[in-house]
DSSP file (Angstrom, degrees, kcal/mol; ACC not computed):
  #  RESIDUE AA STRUCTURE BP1 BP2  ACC     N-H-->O    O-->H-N    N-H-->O    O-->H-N    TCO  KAPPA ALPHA  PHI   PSI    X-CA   Y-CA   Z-CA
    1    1 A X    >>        0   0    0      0, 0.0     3,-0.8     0, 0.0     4,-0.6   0.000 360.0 360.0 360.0 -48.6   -5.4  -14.3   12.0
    2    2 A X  H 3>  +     0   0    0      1,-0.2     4,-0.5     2,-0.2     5,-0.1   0.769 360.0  47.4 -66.1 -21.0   -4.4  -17.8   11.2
    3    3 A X  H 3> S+     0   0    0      1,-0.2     4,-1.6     2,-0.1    -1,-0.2   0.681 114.4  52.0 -92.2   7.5   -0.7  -17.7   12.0
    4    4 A X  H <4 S+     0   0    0     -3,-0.8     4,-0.3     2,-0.2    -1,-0.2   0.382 105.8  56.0-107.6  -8.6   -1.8  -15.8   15.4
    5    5 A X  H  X S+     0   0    0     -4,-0.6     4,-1.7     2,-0.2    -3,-0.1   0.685 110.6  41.5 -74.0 -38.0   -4.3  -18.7   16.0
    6    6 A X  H  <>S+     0   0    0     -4,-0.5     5,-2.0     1,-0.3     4,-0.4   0.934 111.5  54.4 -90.0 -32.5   -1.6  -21.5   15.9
    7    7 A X  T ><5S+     0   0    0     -4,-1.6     3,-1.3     3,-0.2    -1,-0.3   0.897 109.6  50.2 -69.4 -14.2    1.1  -19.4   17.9
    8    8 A X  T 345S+     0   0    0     -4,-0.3    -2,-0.2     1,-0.2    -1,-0.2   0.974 118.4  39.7 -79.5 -37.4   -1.8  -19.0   20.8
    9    9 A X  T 3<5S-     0   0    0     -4,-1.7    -1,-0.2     1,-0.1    -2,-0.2   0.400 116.2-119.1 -90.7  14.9   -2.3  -22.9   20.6
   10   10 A X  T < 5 +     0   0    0     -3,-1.3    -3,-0.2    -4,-0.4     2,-0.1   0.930  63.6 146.5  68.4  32.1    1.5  -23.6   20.2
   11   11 A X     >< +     0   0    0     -5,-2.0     4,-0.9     1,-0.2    -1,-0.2  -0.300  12.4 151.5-128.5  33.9    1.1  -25.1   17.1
   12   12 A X  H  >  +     0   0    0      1,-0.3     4,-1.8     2,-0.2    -1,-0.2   0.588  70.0  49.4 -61.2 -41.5    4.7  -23.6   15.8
   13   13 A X  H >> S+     0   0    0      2,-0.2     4,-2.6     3,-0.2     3,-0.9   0.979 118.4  45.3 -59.5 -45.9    6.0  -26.6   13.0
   14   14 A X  H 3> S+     0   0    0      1,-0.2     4,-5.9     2,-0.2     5,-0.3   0.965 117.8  45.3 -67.7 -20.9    2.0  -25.9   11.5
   15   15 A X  H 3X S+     0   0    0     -4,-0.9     4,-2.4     1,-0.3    -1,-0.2   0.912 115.0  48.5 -68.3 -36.1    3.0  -21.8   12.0
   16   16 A X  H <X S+     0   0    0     -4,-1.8     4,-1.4    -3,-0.9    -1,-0.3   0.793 112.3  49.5 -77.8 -28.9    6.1  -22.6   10.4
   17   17 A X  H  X S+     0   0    0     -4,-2.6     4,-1.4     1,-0.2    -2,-0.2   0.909 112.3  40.5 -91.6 -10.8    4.5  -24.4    7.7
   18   18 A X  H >X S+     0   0    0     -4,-5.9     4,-1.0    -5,-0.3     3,-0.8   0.932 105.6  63.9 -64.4 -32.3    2.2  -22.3    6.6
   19   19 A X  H 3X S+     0   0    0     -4,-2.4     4,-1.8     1,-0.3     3,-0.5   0.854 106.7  50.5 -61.8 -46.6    4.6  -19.4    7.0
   20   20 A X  H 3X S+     0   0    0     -4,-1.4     4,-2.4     2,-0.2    -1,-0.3   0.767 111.5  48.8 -51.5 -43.4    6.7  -21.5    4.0
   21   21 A X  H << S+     0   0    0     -4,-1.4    -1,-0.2    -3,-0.8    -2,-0.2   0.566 103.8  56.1 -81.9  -8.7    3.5  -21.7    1.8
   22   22 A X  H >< S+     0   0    0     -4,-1.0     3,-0.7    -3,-0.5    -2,-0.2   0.950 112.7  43.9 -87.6 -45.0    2.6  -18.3    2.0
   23   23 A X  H 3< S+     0   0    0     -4,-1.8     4,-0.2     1,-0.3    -2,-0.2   0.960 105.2  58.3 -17.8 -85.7    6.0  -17.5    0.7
   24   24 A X  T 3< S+     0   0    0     -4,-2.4    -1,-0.3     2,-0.1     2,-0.2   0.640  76.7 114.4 -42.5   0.4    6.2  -20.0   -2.0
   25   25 A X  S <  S-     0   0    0     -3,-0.7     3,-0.3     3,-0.2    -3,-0.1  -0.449  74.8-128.4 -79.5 163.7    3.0  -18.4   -3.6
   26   26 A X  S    S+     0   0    0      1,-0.2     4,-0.2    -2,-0.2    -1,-0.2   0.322 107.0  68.0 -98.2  10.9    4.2  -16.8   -7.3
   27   27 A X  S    S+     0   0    0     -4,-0.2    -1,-0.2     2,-0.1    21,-0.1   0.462 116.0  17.7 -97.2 -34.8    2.5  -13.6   -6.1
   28   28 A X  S    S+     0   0    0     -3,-0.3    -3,-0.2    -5,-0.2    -2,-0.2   0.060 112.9  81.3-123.0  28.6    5.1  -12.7   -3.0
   29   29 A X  S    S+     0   0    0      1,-0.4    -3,-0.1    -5,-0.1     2,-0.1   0.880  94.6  43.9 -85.4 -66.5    7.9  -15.2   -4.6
   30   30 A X  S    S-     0   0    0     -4,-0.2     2,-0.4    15,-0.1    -1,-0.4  -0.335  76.8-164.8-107.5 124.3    9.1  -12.5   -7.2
   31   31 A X        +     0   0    0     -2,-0.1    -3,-0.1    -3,-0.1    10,-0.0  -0.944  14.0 171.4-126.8 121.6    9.5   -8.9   -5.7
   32   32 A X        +     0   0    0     -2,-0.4     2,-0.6     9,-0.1    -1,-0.1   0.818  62.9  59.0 -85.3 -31.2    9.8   -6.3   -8.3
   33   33 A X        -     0   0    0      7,-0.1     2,-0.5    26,-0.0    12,-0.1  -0.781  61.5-173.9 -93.8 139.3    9.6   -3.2   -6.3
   34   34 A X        +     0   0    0     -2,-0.6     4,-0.1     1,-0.1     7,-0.0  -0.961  16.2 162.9-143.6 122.2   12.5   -2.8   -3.6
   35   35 A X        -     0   0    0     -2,-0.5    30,-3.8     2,-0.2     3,-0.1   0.649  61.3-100.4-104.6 -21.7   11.7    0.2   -1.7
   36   36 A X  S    S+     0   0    0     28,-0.3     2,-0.3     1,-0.2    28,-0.1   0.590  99.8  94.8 110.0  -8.5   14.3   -0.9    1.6
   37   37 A X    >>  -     0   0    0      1,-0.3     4,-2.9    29,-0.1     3,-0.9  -0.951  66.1-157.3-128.4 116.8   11.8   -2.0    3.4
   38   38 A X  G >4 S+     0   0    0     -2,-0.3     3,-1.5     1,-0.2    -1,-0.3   0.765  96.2  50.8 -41.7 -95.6   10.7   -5.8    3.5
   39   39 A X  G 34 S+     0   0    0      1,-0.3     4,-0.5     2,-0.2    -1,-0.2   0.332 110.7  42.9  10.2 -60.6    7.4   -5.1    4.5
   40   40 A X  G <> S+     0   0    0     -3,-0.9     4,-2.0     2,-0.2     5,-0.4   0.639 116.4  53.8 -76.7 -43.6    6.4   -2.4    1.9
   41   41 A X  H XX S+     0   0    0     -4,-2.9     3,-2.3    -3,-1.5     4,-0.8   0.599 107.8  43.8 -75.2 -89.4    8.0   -4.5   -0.7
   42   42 A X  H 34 S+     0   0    0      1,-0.3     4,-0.3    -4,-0.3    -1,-0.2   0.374 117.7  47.3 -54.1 -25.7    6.3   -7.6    0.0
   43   43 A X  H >> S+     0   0    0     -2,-0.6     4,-1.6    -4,-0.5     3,-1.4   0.934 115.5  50.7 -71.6 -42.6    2.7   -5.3    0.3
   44   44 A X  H <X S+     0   0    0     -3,-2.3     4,-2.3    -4,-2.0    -2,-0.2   0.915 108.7  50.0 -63.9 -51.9    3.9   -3.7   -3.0
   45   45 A X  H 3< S+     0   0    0     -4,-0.8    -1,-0.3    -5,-0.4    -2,-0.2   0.739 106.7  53.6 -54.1 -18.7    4.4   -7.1   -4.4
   46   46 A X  H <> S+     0   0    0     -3,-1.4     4,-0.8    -5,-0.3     3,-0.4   0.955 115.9  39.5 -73.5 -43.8    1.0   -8.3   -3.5
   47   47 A X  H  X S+     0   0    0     -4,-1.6     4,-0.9     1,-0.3    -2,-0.2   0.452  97.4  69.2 -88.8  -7.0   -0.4   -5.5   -5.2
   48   48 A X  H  < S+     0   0    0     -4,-2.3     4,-0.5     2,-0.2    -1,-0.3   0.297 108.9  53.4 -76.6   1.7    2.0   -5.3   -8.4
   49   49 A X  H >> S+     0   0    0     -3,-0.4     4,-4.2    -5,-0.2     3,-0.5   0.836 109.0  43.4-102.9 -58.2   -0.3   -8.8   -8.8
   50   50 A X  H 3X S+     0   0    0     -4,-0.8     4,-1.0     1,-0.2    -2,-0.2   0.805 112.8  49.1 -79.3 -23.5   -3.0   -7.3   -8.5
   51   51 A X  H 3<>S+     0   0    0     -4,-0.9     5,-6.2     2,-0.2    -1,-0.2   0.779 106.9  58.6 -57.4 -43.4   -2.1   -4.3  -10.7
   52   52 A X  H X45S+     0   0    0     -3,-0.5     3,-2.7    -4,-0.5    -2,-0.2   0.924 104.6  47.9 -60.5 -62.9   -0.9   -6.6  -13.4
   53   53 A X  H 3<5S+     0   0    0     -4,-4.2    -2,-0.2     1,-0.3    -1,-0.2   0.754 110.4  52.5 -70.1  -6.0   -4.3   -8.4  -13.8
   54   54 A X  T 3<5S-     0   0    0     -4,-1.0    -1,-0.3    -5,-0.2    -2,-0.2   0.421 121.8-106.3-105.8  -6.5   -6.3   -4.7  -13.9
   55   55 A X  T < 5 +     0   0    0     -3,-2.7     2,-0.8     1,-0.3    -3,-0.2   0.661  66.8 162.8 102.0  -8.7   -3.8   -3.6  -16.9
   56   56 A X      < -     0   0    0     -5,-6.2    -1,-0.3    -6,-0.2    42,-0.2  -0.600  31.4-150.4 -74.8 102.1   -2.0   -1.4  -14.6
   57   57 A X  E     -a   98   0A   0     40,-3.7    42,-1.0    -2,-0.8     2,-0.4  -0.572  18.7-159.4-106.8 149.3    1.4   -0.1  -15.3
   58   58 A X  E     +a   99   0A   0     40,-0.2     2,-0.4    -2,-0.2    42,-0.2  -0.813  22.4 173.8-126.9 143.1    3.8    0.6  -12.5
   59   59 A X  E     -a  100   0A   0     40,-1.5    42,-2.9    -2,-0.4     2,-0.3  -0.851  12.3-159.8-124.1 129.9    6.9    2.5  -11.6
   60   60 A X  E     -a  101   0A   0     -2,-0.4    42,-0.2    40,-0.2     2,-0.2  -0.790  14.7-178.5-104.5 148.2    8.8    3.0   -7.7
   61   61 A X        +     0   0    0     40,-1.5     2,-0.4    -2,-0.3    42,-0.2  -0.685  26.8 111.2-151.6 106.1   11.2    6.0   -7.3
   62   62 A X        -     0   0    0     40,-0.2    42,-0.2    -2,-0.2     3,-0.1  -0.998  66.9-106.8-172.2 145.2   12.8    6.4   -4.4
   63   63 A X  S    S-     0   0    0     40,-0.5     2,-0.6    -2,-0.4    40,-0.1   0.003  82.5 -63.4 -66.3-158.5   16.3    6.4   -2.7
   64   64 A X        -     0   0    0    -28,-0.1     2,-0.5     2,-0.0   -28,-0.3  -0.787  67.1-133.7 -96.9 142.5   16.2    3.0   -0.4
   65   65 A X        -     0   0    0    -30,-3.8     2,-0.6    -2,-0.6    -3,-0.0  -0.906  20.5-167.9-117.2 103.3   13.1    4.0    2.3
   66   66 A X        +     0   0    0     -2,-0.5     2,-0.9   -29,-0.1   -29,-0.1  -0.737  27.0 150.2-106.3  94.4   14.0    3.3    5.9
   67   67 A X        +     0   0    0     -2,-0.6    -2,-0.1     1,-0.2     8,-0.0  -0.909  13.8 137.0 -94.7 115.0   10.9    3.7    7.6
   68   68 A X        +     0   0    0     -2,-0.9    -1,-0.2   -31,-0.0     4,-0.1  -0.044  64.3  79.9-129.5  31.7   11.6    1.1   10.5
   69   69 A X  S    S+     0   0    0      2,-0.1     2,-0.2    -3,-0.1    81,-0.1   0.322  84.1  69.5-104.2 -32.1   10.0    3.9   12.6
   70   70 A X  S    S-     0   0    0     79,-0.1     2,-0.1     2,-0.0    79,-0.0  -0.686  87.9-119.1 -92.0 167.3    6.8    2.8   11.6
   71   71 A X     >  -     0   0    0     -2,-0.2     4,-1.4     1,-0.1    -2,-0.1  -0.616  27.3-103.5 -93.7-171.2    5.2   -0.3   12.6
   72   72 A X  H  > S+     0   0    0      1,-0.3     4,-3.4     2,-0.2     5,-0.2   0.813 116.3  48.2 -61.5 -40.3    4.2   -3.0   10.5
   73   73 A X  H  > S+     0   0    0      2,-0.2     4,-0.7     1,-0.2    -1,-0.3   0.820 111.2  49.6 -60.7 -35.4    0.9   -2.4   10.6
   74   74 A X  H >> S+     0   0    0      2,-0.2     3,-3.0     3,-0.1     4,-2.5   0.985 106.2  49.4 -18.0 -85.4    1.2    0.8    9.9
   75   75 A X  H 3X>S+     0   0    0     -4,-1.4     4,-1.6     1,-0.3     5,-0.6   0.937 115.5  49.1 -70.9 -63.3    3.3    0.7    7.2
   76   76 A X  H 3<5S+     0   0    0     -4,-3.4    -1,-0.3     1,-0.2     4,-0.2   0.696 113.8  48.0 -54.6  -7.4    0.6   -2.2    5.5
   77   77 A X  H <X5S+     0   0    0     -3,-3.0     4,-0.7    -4,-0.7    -2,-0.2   0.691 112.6  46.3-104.1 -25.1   -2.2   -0.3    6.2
   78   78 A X  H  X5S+     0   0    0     -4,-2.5     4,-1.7    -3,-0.3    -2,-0.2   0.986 117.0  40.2 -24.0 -94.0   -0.9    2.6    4.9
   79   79 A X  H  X5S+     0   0    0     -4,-1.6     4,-2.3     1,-0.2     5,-0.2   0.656 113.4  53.5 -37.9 -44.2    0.4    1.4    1.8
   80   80 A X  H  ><S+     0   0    0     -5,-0.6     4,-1.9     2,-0.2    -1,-0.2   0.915 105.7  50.0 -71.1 -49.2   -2.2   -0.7    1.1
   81   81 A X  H >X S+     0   0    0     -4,-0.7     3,-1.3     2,-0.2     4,-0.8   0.991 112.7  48.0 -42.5 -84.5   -4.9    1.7    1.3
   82   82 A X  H >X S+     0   0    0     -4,-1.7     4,-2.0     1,-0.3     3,-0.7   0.769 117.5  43.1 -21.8 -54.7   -3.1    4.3   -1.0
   83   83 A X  H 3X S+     0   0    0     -4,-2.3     4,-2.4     1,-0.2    -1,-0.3   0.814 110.0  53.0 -78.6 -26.8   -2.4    1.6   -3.4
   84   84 A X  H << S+     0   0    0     -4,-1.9     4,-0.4    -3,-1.3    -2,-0.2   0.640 107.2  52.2 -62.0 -32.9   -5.8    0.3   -3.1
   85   85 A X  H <X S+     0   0    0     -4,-0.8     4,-1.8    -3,-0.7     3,-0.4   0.813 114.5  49.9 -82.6 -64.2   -7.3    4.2   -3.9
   86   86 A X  H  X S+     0   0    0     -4,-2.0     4,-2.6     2,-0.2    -2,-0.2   0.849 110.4  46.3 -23.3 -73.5   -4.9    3.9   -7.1
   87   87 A X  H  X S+     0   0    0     -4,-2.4     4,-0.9     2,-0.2    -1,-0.2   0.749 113.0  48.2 -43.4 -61.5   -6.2    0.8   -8.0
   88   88 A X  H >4 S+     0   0    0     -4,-0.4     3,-1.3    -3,-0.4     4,-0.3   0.991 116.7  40.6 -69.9 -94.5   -9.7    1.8   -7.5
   89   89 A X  H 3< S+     0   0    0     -4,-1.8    30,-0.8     1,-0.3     3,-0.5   0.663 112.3  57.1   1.8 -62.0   -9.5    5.1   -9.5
   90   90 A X  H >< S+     0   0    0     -4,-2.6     3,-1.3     1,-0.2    -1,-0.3   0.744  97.2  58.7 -48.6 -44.8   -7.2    3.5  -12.3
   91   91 A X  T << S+     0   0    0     -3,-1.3    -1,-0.2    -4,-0.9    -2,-0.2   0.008  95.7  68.6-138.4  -3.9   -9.7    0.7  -13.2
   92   92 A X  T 3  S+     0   0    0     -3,-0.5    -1,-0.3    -4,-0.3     2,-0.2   0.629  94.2  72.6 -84.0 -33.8  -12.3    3.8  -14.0
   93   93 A X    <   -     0   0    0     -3,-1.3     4,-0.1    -4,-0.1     3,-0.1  -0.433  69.2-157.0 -89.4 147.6  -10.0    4.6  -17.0
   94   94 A X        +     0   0    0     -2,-0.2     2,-0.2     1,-0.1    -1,-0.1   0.807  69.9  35.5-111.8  -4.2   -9.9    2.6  -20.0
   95   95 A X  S    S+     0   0    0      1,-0.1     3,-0.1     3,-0.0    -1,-0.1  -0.882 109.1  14.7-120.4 159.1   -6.1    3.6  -21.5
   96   96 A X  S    S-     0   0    0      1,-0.3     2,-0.4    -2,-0.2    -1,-0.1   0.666  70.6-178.2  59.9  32.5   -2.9    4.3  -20.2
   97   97 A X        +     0   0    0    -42,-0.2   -40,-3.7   -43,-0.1    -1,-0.3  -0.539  15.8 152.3 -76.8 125.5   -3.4    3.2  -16.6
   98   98 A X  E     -a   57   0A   0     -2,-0.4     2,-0.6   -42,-0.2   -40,-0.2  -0.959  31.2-157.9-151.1 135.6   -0.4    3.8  -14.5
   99   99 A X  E     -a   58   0A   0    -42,-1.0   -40,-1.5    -2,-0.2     2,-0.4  -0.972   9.3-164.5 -92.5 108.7    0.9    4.4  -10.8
  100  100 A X  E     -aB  59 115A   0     15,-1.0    15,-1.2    -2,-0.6     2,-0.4  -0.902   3.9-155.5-109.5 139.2    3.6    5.8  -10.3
  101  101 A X  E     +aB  60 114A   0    -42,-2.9   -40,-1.5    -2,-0.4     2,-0.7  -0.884  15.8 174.8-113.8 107.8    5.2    5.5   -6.6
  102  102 A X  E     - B   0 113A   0     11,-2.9    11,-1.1    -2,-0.4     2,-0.4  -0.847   7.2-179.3-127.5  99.2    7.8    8.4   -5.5
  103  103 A X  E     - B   0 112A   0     -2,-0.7   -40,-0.5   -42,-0.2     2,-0.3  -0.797   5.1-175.7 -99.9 173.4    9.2    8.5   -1.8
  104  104 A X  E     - B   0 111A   0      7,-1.2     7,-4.0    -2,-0.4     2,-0.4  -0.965   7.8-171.0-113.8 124.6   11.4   10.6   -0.1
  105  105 A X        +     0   0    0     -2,-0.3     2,-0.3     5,-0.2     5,-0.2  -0.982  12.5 161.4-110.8 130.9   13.3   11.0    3.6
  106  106 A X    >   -     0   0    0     -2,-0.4     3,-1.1     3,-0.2    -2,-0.0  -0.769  64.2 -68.6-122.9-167.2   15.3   13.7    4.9
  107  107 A X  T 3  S+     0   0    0     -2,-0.3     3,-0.1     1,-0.3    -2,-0.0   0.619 122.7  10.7 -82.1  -3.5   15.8   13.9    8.2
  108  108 A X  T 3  S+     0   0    0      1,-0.1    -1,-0.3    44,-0.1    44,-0.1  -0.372 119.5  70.1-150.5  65.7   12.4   14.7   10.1
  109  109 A X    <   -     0   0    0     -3,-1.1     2,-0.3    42,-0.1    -3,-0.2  -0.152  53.1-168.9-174.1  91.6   10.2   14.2    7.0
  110  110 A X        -     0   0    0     -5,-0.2     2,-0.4    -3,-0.1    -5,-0.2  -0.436  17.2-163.2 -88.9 136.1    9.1   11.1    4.9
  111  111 A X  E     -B  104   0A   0     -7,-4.0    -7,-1.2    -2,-0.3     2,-0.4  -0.868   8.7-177.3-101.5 148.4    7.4   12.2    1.6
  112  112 A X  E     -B  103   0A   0     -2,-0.4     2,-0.4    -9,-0.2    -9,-0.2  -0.924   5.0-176.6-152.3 134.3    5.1    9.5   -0.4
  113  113 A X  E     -B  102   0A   0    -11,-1.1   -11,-2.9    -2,-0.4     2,-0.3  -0.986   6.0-171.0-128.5 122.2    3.7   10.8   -3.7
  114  114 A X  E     -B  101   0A   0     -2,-0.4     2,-0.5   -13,-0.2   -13,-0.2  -0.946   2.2-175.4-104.2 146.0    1.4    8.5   -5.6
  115  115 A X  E     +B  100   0A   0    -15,-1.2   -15,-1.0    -2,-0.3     2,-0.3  -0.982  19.1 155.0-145.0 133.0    0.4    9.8   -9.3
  116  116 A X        -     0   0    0     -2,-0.5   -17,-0.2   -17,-0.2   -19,-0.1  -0.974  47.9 -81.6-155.1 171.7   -2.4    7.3  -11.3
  117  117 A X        -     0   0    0     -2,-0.3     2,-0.2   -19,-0.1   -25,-0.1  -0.063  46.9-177.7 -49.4 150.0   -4.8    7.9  -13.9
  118  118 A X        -     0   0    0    -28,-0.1   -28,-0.1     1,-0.1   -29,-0.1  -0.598  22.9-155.1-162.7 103.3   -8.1    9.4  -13.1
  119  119 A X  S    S+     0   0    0    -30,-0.8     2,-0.1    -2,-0.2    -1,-0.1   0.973  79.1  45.3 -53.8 -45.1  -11.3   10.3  -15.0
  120  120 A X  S    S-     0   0    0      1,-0.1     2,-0.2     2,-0.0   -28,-0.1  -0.803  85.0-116.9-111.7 170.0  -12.8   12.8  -13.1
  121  121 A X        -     0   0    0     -2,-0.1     2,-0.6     1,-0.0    -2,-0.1  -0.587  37.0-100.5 -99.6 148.8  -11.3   15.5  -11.7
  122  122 A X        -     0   0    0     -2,-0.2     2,-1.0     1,-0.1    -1,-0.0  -0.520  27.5-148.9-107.5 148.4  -11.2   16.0   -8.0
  123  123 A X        -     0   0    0     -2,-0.6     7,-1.4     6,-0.1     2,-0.5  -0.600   8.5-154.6 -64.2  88.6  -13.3   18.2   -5.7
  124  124 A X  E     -C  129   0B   0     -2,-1.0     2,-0.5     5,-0.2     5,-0.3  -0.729  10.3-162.9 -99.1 134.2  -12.5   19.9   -2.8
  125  125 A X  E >  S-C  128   0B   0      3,-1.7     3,-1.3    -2,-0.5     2,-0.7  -0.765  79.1 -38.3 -95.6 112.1  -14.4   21.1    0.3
  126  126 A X  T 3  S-     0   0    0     -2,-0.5    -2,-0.1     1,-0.3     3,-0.0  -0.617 125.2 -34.1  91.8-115.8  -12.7   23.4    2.2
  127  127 A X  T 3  S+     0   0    0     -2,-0.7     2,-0.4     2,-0.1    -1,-0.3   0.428 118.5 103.6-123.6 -22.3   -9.0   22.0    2.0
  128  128 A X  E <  S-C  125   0B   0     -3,-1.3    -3,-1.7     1,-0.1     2,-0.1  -0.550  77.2-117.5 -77.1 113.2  -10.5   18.0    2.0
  129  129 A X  E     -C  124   0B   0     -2,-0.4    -5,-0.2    -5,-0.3    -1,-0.1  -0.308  34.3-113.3 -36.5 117.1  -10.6   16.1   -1.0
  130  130 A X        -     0   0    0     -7,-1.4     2,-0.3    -2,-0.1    -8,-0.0  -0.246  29.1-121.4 -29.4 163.2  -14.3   15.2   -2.0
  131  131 A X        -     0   0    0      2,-0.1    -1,-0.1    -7,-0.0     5,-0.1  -0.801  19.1-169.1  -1.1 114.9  -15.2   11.3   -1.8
  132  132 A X        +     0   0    0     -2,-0.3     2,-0.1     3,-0.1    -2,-0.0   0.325  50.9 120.2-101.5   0.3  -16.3    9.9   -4.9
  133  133 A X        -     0   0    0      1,-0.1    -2,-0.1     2,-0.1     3,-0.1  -0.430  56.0-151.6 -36.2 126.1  -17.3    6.9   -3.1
  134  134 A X  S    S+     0   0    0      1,-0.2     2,-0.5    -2,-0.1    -1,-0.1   0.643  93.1  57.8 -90.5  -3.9  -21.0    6.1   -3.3
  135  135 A X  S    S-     0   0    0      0, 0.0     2,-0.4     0, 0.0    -1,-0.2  -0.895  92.5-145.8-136.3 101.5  -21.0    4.4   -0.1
  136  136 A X        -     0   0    0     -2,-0.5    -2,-0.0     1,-0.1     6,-0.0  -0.585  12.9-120.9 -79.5 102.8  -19.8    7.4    2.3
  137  137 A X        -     0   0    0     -2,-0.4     5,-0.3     1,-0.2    -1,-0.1   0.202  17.1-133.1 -63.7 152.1  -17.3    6.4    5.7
  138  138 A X  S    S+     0   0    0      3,-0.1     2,-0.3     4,-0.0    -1,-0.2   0.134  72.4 107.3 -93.8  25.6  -18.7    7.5    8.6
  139  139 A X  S    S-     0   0    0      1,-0.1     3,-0.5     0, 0.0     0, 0.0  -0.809  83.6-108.7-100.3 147.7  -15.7    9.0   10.0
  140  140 A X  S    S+     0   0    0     -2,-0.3     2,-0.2     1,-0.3    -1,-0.1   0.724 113.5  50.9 -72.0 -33.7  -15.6   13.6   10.1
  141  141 A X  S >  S-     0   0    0      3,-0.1     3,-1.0     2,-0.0    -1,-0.3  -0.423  77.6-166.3-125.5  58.9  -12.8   13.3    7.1
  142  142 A X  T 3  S+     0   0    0     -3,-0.5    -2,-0.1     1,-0.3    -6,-0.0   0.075  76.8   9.5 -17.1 112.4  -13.9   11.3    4.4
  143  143 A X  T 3  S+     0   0    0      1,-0.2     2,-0.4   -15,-0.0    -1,-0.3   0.747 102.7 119.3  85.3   2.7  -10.7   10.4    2.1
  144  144 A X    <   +     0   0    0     -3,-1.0    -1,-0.2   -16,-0.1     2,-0.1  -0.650  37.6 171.7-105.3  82.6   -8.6   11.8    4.4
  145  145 A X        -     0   0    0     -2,-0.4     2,-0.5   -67,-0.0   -67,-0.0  -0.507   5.4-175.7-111.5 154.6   -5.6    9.8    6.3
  146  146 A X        -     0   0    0     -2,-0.1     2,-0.6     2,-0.0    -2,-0.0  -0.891  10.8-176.8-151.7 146.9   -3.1   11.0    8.4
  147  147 A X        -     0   0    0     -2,-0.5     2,-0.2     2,-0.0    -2,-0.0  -0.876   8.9-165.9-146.9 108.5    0.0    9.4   10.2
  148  148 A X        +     0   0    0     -2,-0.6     2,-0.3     2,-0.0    -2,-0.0  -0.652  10.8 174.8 -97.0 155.7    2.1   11.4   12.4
  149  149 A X        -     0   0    0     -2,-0.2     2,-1.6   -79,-0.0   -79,-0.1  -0.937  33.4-130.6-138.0  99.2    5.6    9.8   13.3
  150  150 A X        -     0   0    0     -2,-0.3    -2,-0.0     1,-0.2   -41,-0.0  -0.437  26.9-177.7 -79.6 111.4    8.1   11.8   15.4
  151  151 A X              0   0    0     -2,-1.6    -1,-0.2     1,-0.2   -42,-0.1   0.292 360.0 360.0 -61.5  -0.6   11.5   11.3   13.1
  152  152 A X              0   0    0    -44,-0.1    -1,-0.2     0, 0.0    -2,-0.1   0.212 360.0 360.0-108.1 360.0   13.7   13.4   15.5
């Protein structure tokens, strides 16, 4: 929002300096995970911060991941979410918290497998994963995302 404030006003050295300070922050300096895609590492890095302070330990496995098929937003809102789920989940347990992050490509199919710790076991209705949220989304498939791409 902010660097989209200063490019409407023209305001390109401040866009460029913030752009420099967001960088420089010791959270997105250091990138641990390298998936292939800037984007997804640098979300991954945000969240290997956040992972760190909850105790979390984490592991990527995966050839080098060229999703440039998605956009960015996608691909951060995605990611973020998923890791976010993890996070959320993990932080229920009190040993042995870990995520582990596995992708895959072939040629008209990207796989992403997340594996974390979890206390309860999960429910499903129908074919749909329960919610264990207490505060329920108001959308028909709680706990459900889906993002079609054609890879062809």
């Amino acid at each position: 929002m902010v660097l989209q404030s200063l490019l409407q006003m023209g305001e390109y050295d401040k866009v460029t300096n913030y752009f420099e300070q967001l960088c420089s922050m010791p959270m997105l300096s250091v990138k641990k995970i390298l998936t292939g895609n800037e984007i997804l590492d640098t979300v991954l890095a945000v969240k290997q911060n956040i992972l760190e302070q909850e105790n979390i330990a984490v592991s990527y496995n995966g050839s080098p991941l060229n999703i440039s098929f998605m956009e960015p937003v996608d691909i951060c809102t995605l990611f973020s979410n998923l890791v976010d789920n993890a996070i959320e989940a993990c932080k229920k347990c009190k040993n042995n918290r870990y995520l582990q992050i596995h992708t895959s490509k072939n040629e008209h199919l990207l796989l992403i497998v997340l594996k974390n710790t979890r206390k309860e076991t999960t429910k499903i209705e129908g074919i749909i994963p329960k919610t264990t949220k207490a505060k329920k989304s108001p959308c028909l498939l709680p706990g459900y995302l889906s993002y079609f791409y054609n890879l062809s």
